[in-house]
N, C-alpha and C positions, 0 to 999 in steps of 0.2 A: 638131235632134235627129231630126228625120224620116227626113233624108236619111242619120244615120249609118243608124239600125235598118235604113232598106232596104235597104243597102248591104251591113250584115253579115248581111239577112236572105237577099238574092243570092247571096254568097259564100258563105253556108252551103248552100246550097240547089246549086250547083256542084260543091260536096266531096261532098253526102252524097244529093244528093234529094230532092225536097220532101215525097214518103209519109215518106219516114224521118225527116226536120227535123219535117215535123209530128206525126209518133209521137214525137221526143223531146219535143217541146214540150208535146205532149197535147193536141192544137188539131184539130178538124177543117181537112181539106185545103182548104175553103172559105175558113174564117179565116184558115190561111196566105196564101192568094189577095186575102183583102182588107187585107192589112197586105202585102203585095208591091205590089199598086198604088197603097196610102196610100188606101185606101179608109176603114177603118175604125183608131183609134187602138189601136196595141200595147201590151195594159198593164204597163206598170213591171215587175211580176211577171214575166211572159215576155221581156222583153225585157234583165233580169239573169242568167236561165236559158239566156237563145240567149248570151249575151255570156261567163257562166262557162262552157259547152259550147264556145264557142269556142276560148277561152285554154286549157281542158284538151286538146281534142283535136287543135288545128291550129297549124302554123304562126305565127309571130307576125309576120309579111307580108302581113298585112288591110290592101288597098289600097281 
């Protein structure tokens, strides 16, 4: 499960930027940073919000 979140945490971060992923998420720019190196566990919560954000706004070619 890790390796998806960081994956789609990546690719979201490529399309939109990590100030803007982390103002959608509502996550200091920190916590984006420790859930990008698997620092600290992404909770559930946010990690249904990067995932709905994603399917609504991108492509559906999440490699």
């Amino acid at each position: 499960m890790l390796d998806t979140q960081k994956r789609l945490l990546e690719y979201a971060v490529q399309r939109i930027g990590r100030a803007a992923l982390a103002a959608r998420l509502r996550v200091p720019l920190a916590i984006l940073d420790d859930w990008l190196m698997a620092l600290t566990p992404m909770p559930t919560a946010k990690f249904i919000a990067l995932v709905e954000y994603v399917l609504d706004h991108f492509d559906s070619n999440v490699h």
